[in-house]
PDB file of the backbone (N, CA, C, O) and the ligand in Angstrom, with CONECT records:
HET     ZN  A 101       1
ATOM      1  N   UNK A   1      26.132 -37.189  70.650  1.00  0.00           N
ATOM      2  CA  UNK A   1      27.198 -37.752  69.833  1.00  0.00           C
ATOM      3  C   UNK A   1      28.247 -36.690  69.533  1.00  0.00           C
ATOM      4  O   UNK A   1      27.996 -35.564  69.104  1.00  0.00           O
ATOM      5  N   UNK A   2      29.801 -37.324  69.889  1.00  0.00           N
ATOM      6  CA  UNK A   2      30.610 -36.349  69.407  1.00  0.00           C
ATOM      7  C   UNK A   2      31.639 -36.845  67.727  1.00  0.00           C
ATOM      8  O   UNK A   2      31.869 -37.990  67.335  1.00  0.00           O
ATOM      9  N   UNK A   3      31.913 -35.982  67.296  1.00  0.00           N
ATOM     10  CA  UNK A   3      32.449 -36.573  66.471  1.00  0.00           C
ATOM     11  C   UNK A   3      33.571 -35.382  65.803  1.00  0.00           C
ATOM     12  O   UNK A   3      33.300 -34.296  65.290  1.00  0.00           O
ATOM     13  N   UNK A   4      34.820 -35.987  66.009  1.00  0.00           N
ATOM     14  CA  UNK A   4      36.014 -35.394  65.129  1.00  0.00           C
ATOM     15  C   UNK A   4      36.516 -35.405  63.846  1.00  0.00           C
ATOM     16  O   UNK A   4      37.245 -36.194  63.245  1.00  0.00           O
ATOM     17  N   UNK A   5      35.803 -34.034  63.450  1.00  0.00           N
ATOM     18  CA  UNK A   5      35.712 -34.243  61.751  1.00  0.00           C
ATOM     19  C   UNK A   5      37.447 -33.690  61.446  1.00  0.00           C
ATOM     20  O   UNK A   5      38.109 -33.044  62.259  1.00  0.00           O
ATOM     21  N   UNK A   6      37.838 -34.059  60.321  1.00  0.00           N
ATOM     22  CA  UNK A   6      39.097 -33.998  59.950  1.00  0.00           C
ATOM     23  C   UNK A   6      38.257 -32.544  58.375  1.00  0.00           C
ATOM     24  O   UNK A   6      37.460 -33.025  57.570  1.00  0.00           O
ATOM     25  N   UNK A   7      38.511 -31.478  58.293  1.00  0.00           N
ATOM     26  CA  UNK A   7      37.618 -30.921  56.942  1.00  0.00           C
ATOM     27  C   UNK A   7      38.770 -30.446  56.186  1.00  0.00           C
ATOM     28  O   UNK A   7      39.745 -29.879  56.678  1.00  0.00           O
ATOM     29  N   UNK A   8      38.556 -30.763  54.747  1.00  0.00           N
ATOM     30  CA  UNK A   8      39.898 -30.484  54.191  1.00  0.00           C
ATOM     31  C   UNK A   8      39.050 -29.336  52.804  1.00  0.00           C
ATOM     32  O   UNK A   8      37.869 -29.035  52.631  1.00  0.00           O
ATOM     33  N   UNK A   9      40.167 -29.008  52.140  1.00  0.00           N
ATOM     34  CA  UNK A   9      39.796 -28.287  51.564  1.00  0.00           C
ATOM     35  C   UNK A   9      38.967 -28.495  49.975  1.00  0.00           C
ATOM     36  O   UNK A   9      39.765 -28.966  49.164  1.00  0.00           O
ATOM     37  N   UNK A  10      37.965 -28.320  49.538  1.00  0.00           N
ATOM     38  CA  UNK A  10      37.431 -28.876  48.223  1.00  0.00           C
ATOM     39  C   UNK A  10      38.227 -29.436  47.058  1.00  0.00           C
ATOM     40  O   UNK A  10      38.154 -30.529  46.498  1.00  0.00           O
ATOM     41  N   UNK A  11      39.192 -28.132  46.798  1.00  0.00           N
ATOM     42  CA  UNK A  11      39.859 -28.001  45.673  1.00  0.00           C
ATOM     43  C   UNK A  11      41.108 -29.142  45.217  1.00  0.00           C
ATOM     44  O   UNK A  11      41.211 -29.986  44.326  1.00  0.00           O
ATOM     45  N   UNK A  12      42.070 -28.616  46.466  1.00  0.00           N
ATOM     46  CA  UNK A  12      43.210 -29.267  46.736  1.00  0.00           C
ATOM     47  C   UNK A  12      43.116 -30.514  47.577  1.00  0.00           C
ATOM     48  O   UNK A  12      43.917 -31.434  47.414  1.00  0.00           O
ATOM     49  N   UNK A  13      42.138 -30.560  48.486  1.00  0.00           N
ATOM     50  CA  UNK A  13      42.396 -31.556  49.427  1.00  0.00           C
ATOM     51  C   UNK A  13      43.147 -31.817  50.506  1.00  0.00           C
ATOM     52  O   UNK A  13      43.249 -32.882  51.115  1.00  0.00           O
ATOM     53  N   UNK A  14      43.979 -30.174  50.831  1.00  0.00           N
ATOM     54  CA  UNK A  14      44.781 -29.653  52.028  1.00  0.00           C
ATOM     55  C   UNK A  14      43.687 -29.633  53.256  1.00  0.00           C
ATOM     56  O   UNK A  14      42.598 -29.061  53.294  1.00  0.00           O
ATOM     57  N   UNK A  15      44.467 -30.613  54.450  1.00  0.00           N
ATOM     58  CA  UNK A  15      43.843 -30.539  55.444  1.00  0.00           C
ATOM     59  C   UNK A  15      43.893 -28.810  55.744  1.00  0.00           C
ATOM     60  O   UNK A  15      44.702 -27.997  55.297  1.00  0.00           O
ATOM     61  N   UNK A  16      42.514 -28.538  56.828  1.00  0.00           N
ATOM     62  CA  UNK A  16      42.199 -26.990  57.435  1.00  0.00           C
ATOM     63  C   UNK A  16      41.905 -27.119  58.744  1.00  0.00           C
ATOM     64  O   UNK A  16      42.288 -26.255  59.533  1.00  0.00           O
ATOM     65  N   UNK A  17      41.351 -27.958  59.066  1.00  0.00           N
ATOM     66  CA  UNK A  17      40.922 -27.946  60.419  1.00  0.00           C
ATOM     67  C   UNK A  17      40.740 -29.148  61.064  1.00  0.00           C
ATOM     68  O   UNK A  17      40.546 -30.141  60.364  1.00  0.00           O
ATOM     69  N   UNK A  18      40.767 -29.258  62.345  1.00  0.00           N
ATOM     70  CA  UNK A  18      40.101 -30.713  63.352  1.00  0.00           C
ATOM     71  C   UNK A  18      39.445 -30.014  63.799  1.00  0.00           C
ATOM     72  O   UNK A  18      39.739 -29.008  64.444  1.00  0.00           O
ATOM     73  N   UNK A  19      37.855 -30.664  63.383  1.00  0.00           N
ATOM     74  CA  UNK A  19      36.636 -30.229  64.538  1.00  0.00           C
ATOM     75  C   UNK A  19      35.822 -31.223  65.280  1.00  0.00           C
ATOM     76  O   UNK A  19      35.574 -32.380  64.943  1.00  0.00           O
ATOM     77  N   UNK A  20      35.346 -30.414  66.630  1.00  0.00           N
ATOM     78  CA  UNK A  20      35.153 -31.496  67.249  1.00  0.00           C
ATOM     79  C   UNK A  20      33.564 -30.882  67.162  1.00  0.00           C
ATOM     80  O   UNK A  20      33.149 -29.769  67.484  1.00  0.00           O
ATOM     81  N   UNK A  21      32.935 -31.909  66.668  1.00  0.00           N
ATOM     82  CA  UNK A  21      31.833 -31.822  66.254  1.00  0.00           C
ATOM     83  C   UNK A  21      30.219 -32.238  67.334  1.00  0.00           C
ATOM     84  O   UNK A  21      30.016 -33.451  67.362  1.00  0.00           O
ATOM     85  N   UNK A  22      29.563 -31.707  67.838  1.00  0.00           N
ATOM     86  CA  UNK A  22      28.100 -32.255  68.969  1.00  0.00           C
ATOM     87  C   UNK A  22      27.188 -32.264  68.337  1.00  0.00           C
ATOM     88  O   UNK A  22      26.659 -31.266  67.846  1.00  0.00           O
ATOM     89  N   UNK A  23      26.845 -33.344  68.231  1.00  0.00           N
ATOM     90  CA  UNK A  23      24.962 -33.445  67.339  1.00  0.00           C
ATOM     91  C   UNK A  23      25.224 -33.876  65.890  1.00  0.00           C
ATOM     92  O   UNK A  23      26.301 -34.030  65.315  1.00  0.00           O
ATOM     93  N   UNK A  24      24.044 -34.025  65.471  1.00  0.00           N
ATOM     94  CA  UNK A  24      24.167 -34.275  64.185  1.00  0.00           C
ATOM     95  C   UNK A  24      23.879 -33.108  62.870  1.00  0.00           C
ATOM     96  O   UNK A  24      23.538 -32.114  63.512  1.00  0.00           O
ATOM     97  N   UNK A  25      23.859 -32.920  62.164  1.00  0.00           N
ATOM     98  CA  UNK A  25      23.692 -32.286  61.321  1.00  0.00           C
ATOM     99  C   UNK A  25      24.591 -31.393  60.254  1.00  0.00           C
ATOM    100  O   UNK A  25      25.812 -31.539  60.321  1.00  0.00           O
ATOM    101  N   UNK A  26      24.079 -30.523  59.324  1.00  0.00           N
ATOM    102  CA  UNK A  26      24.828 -29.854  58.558  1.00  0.00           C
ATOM    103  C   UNK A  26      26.411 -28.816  58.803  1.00  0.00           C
ATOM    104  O   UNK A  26      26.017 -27.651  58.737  1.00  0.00           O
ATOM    105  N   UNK A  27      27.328 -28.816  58.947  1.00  0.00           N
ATOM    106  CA  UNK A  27      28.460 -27.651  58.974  1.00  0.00           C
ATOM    107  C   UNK A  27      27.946 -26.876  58.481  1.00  0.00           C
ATOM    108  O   UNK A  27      27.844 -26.942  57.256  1.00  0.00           O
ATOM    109  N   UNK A  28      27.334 -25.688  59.253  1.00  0.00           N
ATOM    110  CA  UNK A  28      27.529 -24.235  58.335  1.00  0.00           C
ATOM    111  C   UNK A  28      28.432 -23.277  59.686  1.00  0.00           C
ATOM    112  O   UNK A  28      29.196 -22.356  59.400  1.00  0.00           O
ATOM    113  N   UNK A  29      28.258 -23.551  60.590  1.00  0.00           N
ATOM    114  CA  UNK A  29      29.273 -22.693  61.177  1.00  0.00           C
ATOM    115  C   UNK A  29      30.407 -23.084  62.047  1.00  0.00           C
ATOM    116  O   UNK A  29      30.075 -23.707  63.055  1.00  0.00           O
ATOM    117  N   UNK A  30      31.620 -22.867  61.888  1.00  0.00           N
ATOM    118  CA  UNK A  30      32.858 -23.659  63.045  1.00  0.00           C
ATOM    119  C   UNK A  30      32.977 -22.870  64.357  1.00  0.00           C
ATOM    120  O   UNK A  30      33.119 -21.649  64.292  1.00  0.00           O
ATOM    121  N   UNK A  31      32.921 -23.594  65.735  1.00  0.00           N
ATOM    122  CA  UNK A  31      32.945 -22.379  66.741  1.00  0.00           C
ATOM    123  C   UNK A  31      34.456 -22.288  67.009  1.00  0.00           C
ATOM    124  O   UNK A  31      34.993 -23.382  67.185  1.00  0.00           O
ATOM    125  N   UNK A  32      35.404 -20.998  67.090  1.00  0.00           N
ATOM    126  CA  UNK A  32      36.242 -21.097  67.442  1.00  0.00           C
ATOM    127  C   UNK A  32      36.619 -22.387  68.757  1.00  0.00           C
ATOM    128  O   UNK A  32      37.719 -22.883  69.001  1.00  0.00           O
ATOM    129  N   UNK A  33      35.620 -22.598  69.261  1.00  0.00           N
ATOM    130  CA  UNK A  33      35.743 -22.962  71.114  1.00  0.00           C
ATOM    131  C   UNK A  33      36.485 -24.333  70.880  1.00  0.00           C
ATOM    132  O   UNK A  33      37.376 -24.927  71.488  1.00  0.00           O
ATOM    133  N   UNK A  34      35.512 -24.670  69.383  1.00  0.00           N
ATOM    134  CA  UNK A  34      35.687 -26.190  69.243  1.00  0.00           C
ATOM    135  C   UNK A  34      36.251 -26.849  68.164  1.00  0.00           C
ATOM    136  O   UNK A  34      35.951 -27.980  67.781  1.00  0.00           O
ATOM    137  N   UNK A  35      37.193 -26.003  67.619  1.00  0.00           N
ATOM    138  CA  UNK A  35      38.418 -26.346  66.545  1.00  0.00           C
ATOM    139  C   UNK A  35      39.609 -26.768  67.166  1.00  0.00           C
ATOM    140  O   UNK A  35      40.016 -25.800  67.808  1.00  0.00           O
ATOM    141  N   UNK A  36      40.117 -27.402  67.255  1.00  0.00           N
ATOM    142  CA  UNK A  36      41.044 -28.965  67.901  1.00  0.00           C
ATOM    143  C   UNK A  36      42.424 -28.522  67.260  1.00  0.00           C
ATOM    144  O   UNK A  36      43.454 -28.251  67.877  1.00  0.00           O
ATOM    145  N   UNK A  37      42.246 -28.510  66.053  1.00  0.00           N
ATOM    146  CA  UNK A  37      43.483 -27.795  64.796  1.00  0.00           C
ATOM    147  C   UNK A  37      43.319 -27.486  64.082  1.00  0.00           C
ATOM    148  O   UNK A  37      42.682 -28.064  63.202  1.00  0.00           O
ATOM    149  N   UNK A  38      43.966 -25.980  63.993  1.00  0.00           N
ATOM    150  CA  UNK A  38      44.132 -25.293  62.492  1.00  0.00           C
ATOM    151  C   UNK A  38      44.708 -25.132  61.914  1.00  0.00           C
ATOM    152  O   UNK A  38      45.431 -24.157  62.120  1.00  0.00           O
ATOM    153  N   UNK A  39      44.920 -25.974  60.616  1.00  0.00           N
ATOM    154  CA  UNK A  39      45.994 -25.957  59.400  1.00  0.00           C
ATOM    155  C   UNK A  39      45.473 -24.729  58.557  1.00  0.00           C
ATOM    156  O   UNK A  39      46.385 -24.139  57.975  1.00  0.00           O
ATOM    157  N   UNK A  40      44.254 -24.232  58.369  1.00  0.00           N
ATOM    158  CA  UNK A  40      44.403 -22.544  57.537  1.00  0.00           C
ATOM    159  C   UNK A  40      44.692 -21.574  58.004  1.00  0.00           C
ATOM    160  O   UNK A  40      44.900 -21.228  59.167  1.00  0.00           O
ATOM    161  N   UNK A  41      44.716 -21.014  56.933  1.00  0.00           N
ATOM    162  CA  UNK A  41      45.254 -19.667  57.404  1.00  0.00           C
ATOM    163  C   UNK A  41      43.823 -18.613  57.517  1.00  0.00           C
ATOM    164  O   UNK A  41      42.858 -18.781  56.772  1.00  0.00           O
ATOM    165  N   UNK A  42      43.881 -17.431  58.656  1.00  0.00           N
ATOM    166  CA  UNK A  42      43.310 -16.210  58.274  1.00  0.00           C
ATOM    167  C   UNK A  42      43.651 -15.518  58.028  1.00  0.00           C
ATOM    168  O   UNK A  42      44.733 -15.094  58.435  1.00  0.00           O
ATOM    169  N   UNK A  43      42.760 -14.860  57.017  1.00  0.00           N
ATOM    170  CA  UNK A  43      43.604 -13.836  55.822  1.00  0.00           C
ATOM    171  C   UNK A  43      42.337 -12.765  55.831  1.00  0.00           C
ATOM    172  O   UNK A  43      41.497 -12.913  54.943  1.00  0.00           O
ATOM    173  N   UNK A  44      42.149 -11.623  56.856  1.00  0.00           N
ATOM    174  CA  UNK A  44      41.533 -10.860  56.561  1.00  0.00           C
ATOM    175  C   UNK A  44      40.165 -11.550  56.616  1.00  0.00           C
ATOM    176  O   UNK A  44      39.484 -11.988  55.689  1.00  0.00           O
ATOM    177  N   UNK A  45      39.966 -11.539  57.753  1.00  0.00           N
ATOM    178  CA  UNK A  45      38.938 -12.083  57.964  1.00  0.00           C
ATOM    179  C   UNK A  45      37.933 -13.575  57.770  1.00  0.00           C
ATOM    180  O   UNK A  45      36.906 -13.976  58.318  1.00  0.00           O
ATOM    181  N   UNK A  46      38.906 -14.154  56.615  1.00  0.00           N
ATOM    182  CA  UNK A  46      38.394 -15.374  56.069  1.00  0.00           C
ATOM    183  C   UNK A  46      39.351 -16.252  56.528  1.00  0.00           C
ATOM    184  O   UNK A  46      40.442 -15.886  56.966  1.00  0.00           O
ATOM    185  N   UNK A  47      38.986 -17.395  56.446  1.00  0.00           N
ATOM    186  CA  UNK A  47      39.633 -18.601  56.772  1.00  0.00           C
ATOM    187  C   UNK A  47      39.855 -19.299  55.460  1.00  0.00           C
ATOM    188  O   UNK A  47      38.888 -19.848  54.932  1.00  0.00           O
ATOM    189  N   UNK A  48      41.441 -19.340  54.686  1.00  0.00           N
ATOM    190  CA  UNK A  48      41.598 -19.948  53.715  1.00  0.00           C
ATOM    191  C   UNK A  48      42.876 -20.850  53.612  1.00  0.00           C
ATOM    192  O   UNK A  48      43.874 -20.703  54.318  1.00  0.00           O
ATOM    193  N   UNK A  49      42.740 -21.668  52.779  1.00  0.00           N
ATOM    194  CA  UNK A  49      43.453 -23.167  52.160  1.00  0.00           C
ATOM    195  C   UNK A  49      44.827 -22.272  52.000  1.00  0.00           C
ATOM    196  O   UNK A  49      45.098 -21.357  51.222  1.00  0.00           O
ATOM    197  N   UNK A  50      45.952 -23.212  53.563  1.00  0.00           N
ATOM    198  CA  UNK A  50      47.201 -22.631  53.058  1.00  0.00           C
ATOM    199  C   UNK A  50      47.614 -23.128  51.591  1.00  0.00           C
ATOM    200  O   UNK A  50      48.522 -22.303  51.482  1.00  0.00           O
ATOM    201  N   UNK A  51      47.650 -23.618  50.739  1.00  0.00           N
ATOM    202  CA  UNK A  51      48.313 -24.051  49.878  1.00  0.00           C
ATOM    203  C   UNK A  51      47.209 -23.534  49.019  1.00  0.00           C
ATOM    204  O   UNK A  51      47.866 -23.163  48.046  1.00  0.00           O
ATOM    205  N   UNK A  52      46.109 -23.296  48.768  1.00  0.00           N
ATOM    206  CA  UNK A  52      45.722 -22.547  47.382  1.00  0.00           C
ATOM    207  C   UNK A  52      44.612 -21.480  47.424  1.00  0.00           C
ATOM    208  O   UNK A  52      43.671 -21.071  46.745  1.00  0.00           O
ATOM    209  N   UNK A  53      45.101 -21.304  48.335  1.00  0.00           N
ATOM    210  CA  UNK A  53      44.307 -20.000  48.572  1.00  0.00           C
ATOM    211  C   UNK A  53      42.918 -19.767  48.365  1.00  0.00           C
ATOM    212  O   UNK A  53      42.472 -18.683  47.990  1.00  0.00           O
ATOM    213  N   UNK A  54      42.206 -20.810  48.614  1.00  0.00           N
ATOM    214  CA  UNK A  54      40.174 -20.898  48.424  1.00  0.00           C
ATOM    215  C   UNK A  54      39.747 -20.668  49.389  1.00  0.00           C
ATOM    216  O   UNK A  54      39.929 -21.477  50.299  1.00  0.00           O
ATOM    217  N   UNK A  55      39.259 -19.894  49.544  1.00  0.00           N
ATOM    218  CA  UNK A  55      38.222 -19.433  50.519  1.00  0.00           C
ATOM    219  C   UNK A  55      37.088 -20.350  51.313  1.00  0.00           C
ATOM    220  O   UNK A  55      35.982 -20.538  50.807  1.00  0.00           O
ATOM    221  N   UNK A  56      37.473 -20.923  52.648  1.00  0.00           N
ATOM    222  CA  UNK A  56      36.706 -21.521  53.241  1.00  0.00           C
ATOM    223  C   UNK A  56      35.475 -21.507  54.138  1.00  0.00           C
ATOM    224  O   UNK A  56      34.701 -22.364  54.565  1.00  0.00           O
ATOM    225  N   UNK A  57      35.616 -20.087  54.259  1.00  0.00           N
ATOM    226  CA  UNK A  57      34.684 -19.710  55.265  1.00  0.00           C
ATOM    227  C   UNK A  57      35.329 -18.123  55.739  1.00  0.00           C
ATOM    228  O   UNK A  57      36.454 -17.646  55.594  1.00  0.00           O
ATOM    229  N   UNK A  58      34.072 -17.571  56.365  1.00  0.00           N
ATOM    230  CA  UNK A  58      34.024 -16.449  56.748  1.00  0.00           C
ATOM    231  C   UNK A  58      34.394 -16.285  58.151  1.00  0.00           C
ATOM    232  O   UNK A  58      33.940 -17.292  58.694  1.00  0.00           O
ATOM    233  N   UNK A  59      35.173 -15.313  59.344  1.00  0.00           N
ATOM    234  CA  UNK A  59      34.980 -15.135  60.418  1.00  0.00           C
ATOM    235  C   UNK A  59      33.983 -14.439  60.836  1.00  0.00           C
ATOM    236  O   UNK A  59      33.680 -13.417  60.220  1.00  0.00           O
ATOM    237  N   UNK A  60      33.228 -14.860  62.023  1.00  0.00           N
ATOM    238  CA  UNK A  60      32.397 -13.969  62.251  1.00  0.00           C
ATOM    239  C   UNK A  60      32.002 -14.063  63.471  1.00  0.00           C
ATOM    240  O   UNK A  60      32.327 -15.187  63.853  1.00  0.00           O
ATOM    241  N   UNK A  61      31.248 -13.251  64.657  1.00  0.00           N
ATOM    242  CA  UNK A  61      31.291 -13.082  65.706  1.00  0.00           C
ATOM    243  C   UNK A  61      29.872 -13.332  66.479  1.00  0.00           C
ATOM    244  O   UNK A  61      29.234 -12.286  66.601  1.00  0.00           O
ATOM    245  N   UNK A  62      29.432 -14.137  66.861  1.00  0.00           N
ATOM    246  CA  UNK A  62      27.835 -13.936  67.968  1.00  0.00           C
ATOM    247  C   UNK A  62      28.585 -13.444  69.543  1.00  0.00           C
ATOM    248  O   UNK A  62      29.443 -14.068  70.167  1.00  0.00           O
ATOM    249  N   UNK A  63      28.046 -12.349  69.846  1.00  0.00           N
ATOM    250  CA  UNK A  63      28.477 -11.996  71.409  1.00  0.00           C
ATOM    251  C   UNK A  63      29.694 -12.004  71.326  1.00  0.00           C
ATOM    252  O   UNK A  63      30.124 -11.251  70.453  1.00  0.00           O
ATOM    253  N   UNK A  64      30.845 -12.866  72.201  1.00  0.00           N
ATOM    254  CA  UNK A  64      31.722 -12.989  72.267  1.00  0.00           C
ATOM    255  C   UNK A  64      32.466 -14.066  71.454  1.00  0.00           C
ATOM    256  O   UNK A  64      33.684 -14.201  71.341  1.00  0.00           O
ATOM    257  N   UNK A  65      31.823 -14.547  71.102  1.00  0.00           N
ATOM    258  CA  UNK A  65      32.323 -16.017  70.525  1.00  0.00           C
ATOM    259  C   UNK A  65      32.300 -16.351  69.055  1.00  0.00           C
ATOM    260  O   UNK A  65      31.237 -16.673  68.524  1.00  0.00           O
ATOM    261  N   UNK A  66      33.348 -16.292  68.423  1.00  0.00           N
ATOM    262  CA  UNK A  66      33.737 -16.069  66.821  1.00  0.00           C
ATOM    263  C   UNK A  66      33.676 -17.748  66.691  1.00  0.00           C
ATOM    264  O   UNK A  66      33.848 -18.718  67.430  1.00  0.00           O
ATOM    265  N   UNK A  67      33.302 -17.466  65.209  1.00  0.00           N
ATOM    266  CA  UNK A  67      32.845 -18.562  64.385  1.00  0.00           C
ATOM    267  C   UNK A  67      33.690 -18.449  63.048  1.00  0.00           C
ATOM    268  O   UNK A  67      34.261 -17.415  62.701  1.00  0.00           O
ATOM    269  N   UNK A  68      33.703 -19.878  62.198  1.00  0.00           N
ATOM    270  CA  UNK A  68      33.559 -19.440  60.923  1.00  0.00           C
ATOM    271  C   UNK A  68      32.327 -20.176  60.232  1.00  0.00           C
ATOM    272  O   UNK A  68      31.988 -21.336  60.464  1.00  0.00           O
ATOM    273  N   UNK A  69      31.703 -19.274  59.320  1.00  0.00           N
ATOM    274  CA  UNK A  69      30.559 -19.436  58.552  1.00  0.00           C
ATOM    275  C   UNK A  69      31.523 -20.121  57.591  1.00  0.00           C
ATOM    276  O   UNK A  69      32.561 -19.680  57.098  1.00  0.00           O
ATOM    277  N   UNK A  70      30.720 -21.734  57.388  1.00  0.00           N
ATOM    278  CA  UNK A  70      31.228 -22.199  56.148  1.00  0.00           C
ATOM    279  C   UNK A  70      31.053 -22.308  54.646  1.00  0.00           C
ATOM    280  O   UNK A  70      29.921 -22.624  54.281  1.00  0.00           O
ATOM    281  N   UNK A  71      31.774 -22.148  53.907  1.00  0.00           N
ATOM    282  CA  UNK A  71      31.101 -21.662  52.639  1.00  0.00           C
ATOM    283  C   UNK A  71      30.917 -23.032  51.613  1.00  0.00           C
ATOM    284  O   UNK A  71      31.728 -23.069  50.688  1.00  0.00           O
ATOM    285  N   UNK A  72      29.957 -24.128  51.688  1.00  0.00           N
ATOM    286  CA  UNK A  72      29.300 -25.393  51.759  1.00  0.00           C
ATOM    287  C   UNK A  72      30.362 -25.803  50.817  1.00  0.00           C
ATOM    288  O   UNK A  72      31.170 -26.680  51.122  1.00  0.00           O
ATOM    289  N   UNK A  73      30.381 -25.262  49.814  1.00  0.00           N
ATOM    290  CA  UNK A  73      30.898 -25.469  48.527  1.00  0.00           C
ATOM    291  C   UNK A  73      32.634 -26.173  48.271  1.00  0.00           C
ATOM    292  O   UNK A  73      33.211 -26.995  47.559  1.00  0.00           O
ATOM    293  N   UNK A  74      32.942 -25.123  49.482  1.00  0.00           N
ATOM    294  CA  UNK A  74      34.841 -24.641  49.612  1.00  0.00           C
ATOM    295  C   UNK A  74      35.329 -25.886  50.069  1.00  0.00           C
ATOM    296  O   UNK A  74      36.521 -26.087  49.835  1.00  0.00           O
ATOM    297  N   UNK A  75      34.495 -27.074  50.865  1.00  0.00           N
ATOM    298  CA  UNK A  75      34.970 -27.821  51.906  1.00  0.00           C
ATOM    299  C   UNK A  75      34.482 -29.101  51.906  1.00  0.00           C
ATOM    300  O   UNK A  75      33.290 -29.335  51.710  1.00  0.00           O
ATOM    301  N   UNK A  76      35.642 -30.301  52.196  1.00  0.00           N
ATOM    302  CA  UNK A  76      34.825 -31.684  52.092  1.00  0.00           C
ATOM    303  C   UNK A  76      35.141 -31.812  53.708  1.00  0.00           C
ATOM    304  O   UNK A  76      35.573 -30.927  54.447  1.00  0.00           O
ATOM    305  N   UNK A  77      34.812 -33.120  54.027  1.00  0.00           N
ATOM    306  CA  UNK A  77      34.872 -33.599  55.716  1.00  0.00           C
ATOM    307  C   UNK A  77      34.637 -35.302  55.619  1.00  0.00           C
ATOM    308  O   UNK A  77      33.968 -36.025  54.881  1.00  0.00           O
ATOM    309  N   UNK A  78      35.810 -35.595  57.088  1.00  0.00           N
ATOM    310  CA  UNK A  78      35.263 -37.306  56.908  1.00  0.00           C
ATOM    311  C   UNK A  78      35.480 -36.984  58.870  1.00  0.00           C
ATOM    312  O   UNK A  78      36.139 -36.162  59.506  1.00  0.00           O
ATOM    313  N   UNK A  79      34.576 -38.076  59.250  1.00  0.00           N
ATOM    314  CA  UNK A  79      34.446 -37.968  60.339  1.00  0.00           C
ATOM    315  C   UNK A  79      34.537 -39.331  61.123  1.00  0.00           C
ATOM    316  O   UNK A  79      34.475 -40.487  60.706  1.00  0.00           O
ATOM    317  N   UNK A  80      34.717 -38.789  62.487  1.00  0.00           N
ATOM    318  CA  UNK A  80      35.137 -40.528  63.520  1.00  0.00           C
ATOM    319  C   UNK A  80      34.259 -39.772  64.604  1.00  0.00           C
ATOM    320  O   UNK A  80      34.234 -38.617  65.029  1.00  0.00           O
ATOM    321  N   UNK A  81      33.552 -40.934  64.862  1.00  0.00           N
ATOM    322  CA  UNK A  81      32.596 -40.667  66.259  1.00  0.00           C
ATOM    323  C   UNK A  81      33.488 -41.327  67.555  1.00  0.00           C
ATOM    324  O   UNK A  81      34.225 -42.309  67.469  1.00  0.00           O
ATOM    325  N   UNK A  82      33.261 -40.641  68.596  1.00  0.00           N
ATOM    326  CA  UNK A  82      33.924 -40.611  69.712  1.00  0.00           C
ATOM    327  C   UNK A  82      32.788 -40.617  70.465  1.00  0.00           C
ATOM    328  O   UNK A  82      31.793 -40.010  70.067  1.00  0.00           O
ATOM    329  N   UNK A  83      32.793 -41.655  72.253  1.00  0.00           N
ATOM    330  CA  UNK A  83      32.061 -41.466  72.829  1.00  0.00           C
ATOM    331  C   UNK A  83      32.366 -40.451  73.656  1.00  0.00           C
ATOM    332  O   UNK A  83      33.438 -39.849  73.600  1.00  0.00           O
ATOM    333  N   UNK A  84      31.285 -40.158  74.614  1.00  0.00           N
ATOM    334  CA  UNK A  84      31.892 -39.606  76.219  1.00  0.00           C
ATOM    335  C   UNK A  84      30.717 -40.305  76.874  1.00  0.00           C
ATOM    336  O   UNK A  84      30.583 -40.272  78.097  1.00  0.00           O
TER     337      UNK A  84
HETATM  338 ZN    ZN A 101      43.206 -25.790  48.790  1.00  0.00          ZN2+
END
């Protein structure tokens, strides 16, 4: 199952990202590979809410391939399933 989550930000409710999401389960990490669009900003390493500046998540790196660690709290999400 794929599914294109729209994740906005807790606080404000400023869209941050389109992710395109495989499988089911919890967000704790975004793969760069598979972020669609990014409305935040990075700021030193973190990924935060252009408009109020909350901290959404961390950058961070396995091998070659950067992620952001999400910080559960920072972030809501609504999602649309897509086949292939
Ligand atoms: Zn915000």
């Amino acid at each position: 199952m794929i599914e294109i989550l729209t994740i906005k930000c807790a606080k404000c409710k400023t869209k941050i990202m389109k992710y395109k999401k495989i499988g089911k389960g919890r967000i704790l990490r975004c793969w760069e590979s598979k972020i669609k669009n990014l409305y935040g900003e990075i700021k030193e390493e973190k990924l935060v809410c252009n408009n109020c500046d909350n901290i959404i998540g961390e950058i961070e790196s396995k091998g070659k391939r950067n992620y952001v660690k999400m910080n559960r709290e920072e972030f809501t999400y609504s999602g649309r399933k897509i086949r292939k």
